[in-house]
N, CA, C and O atoms as a GROMACS GRO file, in nm:
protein
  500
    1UNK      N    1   1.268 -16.442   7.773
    1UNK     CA    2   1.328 -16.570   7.801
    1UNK      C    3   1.251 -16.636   7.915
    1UNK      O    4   1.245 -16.579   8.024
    2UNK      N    5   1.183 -16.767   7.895
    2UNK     CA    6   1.140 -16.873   8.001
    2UNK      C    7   1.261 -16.896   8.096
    2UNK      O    8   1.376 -16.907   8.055
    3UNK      N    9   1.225 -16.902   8.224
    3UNK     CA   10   1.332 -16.966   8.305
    3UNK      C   11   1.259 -17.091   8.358
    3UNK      O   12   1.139 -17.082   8.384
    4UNK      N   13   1.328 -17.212   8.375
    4UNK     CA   14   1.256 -17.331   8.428
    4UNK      C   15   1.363 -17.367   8.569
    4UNK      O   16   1.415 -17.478   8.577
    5UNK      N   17   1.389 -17.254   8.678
    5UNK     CA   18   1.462 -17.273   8.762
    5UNK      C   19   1.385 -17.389   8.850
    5UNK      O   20   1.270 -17.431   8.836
    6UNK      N   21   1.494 -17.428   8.950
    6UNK     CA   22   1.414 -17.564   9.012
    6UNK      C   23   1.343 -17.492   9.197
    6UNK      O   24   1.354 -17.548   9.306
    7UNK      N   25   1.285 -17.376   9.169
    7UNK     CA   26   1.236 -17.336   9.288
    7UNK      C   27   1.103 -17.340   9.211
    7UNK      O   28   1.083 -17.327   9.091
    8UNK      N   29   0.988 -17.368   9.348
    8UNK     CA   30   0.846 -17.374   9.348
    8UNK      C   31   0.871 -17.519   9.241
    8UNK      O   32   0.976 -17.571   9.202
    9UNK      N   33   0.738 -17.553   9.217
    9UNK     CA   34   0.662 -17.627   9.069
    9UNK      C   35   0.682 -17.560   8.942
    9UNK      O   36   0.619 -17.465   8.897
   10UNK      N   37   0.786 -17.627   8.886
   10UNK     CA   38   0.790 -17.606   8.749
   10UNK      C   39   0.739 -17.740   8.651
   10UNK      O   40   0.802 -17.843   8.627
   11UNK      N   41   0.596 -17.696   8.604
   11UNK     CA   42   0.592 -17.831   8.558
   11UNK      C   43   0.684 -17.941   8.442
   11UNK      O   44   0.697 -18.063   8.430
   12UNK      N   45   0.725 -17.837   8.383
   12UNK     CA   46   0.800 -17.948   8.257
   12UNK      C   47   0.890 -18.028   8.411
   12UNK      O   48   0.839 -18.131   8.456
   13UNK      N   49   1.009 -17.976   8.474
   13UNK     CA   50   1.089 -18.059   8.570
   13UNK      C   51   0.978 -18.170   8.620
   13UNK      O   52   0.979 -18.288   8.587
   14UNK      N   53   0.886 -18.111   8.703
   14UNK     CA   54   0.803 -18.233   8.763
   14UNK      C   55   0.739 -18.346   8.690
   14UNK      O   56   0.750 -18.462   8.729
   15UNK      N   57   0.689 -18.318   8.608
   15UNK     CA   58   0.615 -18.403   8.484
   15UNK      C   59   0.764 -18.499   8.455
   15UNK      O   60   0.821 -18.591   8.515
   16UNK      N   61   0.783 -18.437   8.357
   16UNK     CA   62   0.956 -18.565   8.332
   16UNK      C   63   1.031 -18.605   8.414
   16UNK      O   64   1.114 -18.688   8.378
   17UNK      N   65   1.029 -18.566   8.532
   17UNK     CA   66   1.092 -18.653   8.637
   17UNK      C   67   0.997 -18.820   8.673
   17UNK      O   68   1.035 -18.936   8.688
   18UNK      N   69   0.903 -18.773   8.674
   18UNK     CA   70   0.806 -18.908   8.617
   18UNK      C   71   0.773 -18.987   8.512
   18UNK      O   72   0.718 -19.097   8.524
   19UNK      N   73   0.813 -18.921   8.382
   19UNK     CA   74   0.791 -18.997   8.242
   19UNK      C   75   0.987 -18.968   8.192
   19UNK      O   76   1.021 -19.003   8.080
   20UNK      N   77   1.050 -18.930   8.249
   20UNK     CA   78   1.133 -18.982   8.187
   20UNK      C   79   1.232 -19.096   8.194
   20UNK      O   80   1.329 -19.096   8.119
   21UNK      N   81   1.212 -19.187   8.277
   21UNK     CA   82   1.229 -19.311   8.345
   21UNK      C   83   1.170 -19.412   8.202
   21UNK      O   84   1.056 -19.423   8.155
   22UNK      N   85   1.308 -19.478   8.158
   22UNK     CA   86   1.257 -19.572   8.076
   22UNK      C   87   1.211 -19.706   8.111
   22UNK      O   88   1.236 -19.804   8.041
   23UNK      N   89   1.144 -19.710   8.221
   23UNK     CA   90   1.034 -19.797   8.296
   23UNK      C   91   0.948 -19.727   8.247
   23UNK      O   92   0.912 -19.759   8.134
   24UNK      N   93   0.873 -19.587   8.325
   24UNK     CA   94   0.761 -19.526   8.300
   24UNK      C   95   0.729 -19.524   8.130
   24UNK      O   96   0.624 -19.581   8.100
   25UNK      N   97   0.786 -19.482   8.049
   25UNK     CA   98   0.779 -19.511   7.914
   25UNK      C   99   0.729 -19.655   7.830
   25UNK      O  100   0.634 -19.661   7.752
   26UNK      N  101   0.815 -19.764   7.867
   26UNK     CA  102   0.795 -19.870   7.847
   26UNK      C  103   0.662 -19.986   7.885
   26UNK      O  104   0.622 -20.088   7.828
   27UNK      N  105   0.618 -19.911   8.018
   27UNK     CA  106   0.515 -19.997   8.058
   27UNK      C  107   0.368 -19.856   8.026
   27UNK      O  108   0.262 -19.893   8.076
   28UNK      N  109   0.362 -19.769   7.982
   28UNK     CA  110   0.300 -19.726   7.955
   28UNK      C  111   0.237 -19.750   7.794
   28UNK      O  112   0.118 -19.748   7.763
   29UNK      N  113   0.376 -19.779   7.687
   29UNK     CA  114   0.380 -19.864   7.582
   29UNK      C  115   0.298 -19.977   7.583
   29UNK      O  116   0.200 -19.991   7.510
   30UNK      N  117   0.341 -20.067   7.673
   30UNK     CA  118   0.307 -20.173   7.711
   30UNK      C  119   0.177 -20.208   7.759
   30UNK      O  120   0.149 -20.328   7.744
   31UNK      N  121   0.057 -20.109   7.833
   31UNK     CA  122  -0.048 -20.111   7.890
   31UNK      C  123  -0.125 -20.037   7.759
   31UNK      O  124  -0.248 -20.045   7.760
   32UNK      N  125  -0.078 -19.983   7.674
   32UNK     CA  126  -0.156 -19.926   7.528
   32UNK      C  127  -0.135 -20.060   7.450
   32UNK      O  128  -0.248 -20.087   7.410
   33UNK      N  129  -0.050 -20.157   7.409
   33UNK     CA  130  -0.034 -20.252   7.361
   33UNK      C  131  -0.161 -20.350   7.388
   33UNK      O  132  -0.259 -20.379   7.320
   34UNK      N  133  -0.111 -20.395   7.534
   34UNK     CA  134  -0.208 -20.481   7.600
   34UNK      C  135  -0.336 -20.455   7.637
   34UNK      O  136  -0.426 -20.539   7.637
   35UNK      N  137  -0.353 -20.303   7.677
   35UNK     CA  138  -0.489 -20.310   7.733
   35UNK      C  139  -0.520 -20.310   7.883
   35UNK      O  140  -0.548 -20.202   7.935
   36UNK      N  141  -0.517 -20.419   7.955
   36UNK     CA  142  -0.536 -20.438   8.067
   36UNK      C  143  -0.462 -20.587   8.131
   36UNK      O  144  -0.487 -20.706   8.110
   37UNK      N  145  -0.372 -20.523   8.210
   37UNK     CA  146  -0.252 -20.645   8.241
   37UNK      C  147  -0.244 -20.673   8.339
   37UNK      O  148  -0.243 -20.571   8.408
   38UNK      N  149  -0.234 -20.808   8.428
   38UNK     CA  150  -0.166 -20.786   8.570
   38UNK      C  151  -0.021 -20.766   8.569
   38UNK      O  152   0.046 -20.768   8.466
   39UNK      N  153   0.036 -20.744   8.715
   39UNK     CA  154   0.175 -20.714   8.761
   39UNK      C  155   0.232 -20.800   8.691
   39UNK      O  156   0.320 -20.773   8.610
   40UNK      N  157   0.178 -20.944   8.722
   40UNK     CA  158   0.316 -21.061   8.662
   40UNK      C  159   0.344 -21.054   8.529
   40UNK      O  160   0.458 -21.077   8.488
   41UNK      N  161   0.217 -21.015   8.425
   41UNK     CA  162   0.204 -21.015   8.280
   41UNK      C  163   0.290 -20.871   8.210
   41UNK      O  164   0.332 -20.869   8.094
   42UNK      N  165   0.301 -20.775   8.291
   42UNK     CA  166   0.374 -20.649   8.266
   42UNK      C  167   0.526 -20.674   8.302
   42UNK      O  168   0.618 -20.610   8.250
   43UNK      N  169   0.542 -20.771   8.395
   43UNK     CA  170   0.672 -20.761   8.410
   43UNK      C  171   0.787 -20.912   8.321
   43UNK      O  172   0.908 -20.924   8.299
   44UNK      N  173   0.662 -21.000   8.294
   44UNK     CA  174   0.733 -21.076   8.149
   44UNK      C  175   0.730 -21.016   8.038
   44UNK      O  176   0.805 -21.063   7.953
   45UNK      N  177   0.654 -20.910   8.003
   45UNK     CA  178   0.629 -20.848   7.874
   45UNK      C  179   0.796 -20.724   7.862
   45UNK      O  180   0.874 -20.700   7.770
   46UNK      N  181   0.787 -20.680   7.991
   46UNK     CA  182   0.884 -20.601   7.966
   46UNK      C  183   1.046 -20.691   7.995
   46UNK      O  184   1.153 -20.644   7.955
   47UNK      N  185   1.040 -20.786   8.050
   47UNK     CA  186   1.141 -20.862   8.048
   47UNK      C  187   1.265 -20.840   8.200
   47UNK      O  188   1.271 -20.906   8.304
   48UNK      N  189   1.362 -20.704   8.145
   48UNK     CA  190   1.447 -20.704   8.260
   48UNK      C  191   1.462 -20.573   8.397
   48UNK      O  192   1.544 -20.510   8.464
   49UNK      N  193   1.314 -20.596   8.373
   49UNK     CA  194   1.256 -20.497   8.537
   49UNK      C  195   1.257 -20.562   8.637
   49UNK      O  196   1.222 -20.679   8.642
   50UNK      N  197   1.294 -20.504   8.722
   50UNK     CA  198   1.334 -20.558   8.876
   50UNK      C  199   1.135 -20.553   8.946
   50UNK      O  200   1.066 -20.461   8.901
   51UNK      N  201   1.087 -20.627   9.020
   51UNK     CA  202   0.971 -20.652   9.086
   51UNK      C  203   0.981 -20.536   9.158
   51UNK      O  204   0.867 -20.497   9.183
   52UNK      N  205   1.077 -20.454   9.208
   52UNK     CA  206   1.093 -20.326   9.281
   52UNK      C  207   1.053 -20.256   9.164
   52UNK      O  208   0.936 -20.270   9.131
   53UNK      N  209   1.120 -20.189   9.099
   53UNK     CA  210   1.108 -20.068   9.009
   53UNK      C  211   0.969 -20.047   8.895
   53UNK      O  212   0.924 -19.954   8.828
   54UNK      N  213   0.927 -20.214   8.924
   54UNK     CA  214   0.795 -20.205   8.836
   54UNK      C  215   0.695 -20.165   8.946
   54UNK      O  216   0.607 -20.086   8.911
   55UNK      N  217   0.696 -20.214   9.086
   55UNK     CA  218   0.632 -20.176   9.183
   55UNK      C  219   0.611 -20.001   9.202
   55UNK      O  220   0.502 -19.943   9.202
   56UNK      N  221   0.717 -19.952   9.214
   56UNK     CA  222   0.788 -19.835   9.220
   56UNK      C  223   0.716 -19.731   9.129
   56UNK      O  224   0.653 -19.629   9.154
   57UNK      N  225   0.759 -19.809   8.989
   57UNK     CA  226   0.689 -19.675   8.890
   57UNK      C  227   0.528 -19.704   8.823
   57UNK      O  228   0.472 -19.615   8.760
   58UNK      N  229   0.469 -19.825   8.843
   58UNK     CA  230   0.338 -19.827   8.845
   58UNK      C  231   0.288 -19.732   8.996
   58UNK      O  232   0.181 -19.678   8.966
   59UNK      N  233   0.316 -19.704   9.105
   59UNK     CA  234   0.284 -19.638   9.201
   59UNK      C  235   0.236 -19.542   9.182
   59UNK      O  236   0.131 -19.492   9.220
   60UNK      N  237   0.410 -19.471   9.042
   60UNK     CA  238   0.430 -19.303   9.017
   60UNK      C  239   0.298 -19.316   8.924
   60UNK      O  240   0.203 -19.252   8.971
   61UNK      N  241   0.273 -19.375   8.822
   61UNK     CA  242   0.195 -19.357   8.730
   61UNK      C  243   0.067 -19.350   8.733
   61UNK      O  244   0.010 -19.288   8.643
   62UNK      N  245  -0.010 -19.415   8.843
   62UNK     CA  246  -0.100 -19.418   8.928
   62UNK      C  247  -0.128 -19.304   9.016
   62UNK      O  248  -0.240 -19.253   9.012
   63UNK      N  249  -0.039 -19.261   9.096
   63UNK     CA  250  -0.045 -19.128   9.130
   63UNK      C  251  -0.042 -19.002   9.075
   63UNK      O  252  -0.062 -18.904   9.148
   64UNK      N  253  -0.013 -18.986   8.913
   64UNK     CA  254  -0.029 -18.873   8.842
   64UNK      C  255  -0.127 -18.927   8.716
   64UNK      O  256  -0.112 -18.909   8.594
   65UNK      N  257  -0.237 -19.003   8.794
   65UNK     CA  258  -0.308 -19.059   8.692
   65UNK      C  259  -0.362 -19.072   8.540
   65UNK      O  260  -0.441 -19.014   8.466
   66UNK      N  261  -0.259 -19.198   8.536
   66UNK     CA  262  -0.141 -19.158   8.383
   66UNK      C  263  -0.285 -19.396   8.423
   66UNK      O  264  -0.360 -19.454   8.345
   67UNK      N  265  -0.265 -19.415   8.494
   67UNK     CA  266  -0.274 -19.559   8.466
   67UNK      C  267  -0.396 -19.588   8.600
   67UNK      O  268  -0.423 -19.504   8.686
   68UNK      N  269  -0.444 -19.698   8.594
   68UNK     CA  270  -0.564 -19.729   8.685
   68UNK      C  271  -0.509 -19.865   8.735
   68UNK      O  272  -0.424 -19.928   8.672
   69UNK      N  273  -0.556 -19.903   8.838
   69UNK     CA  274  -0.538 -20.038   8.938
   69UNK      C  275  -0.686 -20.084   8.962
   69UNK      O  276  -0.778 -20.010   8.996
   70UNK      N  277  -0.694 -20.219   8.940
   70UNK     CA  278  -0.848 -20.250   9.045
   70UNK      C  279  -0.793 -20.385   9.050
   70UNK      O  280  -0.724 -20.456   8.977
   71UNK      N  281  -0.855 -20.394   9.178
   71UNK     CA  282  -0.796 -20.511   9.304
   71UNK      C  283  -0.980 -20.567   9.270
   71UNK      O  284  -1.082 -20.498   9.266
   72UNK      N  285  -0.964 -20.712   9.250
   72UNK     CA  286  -1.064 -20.806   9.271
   72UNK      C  287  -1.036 -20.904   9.416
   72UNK      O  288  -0.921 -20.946   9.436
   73UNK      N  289  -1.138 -20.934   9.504
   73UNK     CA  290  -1.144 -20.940   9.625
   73UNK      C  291  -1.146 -21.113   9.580
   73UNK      O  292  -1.259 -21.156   9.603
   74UNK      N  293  -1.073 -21.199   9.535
   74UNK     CA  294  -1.046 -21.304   9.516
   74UNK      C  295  -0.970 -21.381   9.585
   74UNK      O  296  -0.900 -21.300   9.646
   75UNK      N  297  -0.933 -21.499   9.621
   75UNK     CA  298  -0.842 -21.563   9.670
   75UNK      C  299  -0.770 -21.684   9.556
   75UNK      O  300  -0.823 -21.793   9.538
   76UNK      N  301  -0.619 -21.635   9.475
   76UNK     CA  302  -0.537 -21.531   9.532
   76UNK      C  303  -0.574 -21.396   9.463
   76UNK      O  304  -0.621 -21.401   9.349
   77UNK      N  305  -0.558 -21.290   9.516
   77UNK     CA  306  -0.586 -21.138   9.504
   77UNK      C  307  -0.546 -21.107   9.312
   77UNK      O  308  -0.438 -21.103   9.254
   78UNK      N  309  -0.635 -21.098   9.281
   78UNK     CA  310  -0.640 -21.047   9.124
   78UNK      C  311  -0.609 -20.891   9.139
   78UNK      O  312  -0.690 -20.845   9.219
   79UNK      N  313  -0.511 -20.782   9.087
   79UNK     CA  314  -0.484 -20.700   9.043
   79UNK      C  315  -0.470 -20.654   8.870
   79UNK      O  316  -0.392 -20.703   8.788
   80UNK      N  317  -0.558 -20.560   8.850
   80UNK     CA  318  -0.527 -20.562   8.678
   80UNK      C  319  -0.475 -20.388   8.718
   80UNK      O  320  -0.517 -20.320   8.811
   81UNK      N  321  -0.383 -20.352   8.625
   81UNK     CA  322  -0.372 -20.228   8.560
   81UNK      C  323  -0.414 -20.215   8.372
   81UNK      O  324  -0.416 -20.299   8.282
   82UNK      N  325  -0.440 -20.085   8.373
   82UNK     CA  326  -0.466 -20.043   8.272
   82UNK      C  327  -0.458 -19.888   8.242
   82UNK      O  328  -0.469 -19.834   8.352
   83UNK      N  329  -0.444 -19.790   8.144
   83UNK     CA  330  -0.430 -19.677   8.057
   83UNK      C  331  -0.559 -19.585   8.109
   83UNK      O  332  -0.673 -19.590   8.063
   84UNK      N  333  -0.502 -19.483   8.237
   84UNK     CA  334  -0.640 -19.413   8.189
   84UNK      C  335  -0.698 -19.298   8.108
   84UNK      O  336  -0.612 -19.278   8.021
   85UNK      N  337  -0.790 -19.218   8.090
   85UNK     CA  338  -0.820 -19.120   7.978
   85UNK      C  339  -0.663 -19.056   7.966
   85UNK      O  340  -0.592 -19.082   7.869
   86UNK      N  341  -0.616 -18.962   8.082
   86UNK     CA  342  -0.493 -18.896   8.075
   86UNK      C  343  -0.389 -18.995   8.024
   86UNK      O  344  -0.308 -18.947   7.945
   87UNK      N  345  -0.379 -19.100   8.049
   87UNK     CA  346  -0.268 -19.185   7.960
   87UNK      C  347  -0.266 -19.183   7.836
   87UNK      O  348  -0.179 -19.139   7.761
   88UNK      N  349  -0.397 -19.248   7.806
   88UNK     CA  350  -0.391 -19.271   7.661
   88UNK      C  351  -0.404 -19.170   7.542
   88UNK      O  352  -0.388 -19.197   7.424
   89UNK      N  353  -0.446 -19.017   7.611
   89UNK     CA  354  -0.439 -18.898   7.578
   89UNK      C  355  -0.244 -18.866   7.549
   89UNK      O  356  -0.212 -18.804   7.448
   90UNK      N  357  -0.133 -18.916   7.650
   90UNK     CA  358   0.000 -18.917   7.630
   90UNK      C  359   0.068 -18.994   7.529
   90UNK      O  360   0.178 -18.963   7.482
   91UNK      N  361  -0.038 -19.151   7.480
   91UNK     CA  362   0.050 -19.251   7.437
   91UNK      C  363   0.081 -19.152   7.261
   91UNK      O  364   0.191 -19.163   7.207
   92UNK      N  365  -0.022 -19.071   7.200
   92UNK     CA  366   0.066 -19.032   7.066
   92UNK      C  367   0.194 -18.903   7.095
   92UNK      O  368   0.282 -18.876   7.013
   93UNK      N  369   0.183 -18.862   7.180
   93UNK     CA  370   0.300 -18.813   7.222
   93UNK      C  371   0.428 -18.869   7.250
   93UNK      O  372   0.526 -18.795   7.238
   94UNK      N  373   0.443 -18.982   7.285
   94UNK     CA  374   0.542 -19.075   7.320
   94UNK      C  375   0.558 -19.200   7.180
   94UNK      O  376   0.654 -19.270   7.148
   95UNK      N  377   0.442 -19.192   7.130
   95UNK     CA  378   0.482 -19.264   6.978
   95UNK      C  379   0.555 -19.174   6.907
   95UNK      O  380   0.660 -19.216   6.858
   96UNK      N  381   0.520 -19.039   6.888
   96UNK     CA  382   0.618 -18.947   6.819
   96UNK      C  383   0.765 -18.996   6.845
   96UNK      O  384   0.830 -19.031   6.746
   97UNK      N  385   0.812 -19.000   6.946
   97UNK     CA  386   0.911 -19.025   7.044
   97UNK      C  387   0.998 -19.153   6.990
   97UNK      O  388   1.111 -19.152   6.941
   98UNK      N  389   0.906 -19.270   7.015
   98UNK     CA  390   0.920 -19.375   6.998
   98UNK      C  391   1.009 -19.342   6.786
   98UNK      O  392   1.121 -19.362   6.739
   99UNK      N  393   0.891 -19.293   6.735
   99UNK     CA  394   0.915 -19.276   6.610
   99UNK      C  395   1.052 -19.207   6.521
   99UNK      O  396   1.111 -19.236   6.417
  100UNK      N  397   1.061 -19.117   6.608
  100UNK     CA  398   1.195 -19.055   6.604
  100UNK      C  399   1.325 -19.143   6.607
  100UNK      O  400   1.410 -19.166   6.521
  101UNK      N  401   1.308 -19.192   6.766
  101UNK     CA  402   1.383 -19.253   6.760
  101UNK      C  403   1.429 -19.380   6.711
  101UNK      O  404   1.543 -19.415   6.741
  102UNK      N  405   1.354 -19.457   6.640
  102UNK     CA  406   1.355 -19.538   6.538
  102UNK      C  407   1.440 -19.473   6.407
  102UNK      O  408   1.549 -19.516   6.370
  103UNK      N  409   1.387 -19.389   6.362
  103UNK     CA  410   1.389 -19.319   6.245
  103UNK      C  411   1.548 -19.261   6.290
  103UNK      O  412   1.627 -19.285   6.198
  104UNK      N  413   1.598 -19.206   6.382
  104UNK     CA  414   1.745 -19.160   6.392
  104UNK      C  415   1.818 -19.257   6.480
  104UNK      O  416   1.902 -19.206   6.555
  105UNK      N  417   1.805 -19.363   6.483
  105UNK     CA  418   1.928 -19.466   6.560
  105UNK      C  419   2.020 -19.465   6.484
  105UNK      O  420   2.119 -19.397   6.509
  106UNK      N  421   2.006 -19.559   6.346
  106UNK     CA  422   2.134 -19.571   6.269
  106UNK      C  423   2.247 -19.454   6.313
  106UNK      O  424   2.349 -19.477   6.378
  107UNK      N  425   2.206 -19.332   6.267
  107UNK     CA  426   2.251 -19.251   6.264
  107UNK      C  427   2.334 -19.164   6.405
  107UNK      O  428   2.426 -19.084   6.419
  108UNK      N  429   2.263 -19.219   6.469
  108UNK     CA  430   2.308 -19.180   6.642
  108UNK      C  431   2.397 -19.253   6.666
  108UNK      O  432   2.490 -19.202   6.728
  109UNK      N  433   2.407 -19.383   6.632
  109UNK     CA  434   2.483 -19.503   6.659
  109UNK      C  435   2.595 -19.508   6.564
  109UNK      O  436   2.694 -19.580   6.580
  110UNK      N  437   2.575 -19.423   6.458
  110UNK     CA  438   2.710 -19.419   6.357
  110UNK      C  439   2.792 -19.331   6.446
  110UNK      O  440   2.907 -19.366   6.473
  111UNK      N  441   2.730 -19.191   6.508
  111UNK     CA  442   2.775 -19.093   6.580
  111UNK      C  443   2.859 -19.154   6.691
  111UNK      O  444   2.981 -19.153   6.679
  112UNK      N  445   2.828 -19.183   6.749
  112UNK     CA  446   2.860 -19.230   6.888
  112UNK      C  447   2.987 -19.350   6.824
  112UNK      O  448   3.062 -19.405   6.905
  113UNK      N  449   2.996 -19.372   6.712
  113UNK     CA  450   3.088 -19.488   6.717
  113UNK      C  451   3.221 -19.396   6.626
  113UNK      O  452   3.342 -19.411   6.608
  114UNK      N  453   3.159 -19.337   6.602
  114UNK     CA  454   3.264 -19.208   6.520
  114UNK      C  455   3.356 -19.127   6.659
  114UNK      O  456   3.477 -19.138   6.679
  115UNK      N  457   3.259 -19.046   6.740
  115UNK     CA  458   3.331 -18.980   6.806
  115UNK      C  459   3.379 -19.051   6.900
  115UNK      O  460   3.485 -19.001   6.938
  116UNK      N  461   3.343 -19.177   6.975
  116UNK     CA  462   3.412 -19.248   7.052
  116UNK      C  463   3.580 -19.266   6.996
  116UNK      O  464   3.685 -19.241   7.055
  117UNK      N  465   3.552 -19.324   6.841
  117UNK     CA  466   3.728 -19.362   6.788
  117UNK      C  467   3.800 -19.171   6.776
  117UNK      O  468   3.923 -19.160   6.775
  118UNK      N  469   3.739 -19.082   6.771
  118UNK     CA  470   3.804 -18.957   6.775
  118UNK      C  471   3.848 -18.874   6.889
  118UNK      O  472   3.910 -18.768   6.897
  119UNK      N  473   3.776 -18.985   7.007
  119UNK     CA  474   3.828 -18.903   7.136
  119UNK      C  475   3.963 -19.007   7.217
  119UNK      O  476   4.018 -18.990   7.325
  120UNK      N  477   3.984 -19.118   7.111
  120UNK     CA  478   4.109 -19.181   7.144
  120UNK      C  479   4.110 -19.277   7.270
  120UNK      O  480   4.198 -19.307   7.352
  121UNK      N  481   3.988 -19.311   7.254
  121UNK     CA  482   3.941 -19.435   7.350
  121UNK      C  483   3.858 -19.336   7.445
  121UNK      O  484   3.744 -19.378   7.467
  122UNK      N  485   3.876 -19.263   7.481
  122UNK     CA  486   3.851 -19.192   7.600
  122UNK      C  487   3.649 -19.137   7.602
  122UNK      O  488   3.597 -19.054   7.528
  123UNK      N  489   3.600 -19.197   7.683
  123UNK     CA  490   3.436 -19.184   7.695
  123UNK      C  491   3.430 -19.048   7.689
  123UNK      O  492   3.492 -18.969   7.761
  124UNK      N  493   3.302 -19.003   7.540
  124UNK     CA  494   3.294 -18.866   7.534
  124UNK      C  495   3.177 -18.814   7.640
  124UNK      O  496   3.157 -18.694   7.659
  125UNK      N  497   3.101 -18.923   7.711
  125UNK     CA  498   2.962 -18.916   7.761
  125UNK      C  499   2.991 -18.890   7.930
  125UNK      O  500   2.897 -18.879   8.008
   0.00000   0.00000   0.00000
């Protein structure tokens, strides 16, 4: 039996504590889509991200170099992000993902509307 207790580095915990944030997911989607985006263009694309949390988890993603930054010395300051090798090495892993869950919503969503009326109003979650 594997144990994945939370003493020392366990990587599966550490790793998904960073990709499992449906920010980190979404703008990683989003930078395989696009290519190469600035801040403002990632955060209309994804719509209802806070300027914090996109700040926030482009940081994380950057720091487990999952994504790249380059600052052009312009006036006003050009920033692009983009996908690096290790990213785009993740994005068919997360299409699986993506795919699944496409493929089992209906069905999750029948669930969830089933056992909600069987637990008598009362939140099963």
């Amino acid at each position: 039996m594997q144990n994945f207790h939370p003493t020392g580095i366990c990587p599966i915990r550490d790793i998904l504590s960073h990709l499992s944030s449906k920010w980190a997911t979404l703008i990683l989607i989003t930078l395989n889509a696009n290519k190469t985006m600035r801040f403002s263009d990632i955060q209309k694309s994804i719509g209802d991200i806070s300027q914090r949390m996109l700040t926030v988890t482009l940081r994380s993603l950057e720091t487990d170099g999952l994504i790249s930054r380059k600052i052009y010395a312009e006036i006003p300051p050009r920033v692009e992000y983009k996908l690096t090798e290790r990213g785009y090495s993740l994005i068919p892993h997360i299409e699986g993902l993506v795919n699944w869950a496409i493929e089992n919503m209906p069905m999750i969503m029948k669930n969830r509307k089933t056992n909600k009326l069987t637990t008598n109003g009362q939140e099963s979650f």
